[in-house]
N, C-alpha and C positions, 0 to 999 in steps of 0.2 A: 805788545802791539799786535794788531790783528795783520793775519796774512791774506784771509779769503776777503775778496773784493765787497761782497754783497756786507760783512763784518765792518769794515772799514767805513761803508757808506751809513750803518747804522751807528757807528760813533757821531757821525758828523749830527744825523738828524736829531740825537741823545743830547748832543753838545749843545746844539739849535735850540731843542724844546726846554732843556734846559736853563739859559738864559732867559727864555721867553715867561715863563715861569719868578722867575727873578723878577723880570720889570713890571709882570703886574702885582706879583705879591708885596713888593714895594710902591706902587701906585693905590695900590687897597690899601695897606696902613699908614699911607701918606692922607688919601680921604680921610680915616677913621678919625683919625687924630686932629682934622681937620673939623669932623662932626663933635668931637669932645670938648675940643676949643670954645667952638660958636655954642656947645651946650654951655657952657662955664659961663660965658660972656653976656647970655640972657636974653638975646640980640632973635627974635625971632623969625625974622627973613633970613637972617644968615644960616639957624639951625636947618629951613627948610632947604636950603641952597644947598646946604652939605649934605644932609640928609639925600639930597636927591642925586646927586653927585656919587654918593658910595653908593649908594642902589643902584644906579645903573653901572659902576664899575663891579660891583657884585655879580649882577643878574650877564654882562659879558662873560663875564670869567665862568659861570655856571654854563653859560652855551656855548663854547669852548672849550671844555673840559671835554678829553676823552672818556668815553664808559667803556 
């Protein structure tokens, strides 16, 4: 366990982004799988629907990523 204050408070933000991380990389392969479906199904509104749907959960996550 961390003793110095400024350590302690970068656990929590590590913990945070951590999680944060979690729910969209499971929100992304929740689309994706969502876009392989509606590809199998043949259904070509729904492939656009999904298709657009994990692109913009994509392109957030891309502007959101630290560099």
């Amino acid at each position: 366990m961390a003793n110095i204050k400024q350590q302690k408070k970068r656990i929590l933000v590590a913990e945070r982004q951590r999680m944060e991380n979690i729910r969209y990389r499971s929100s992304i392969k929740t689309a994706f799988r969502r876009l392989i479906e509606a590809v199998q199904s043949g259904d070509a509104a729904a492939v656009e629907a999904a298709h657009q749907h994990f692109i913009a959960l994509v392109d957030r996550e891309i502007g959101r990523a630290h560099v």
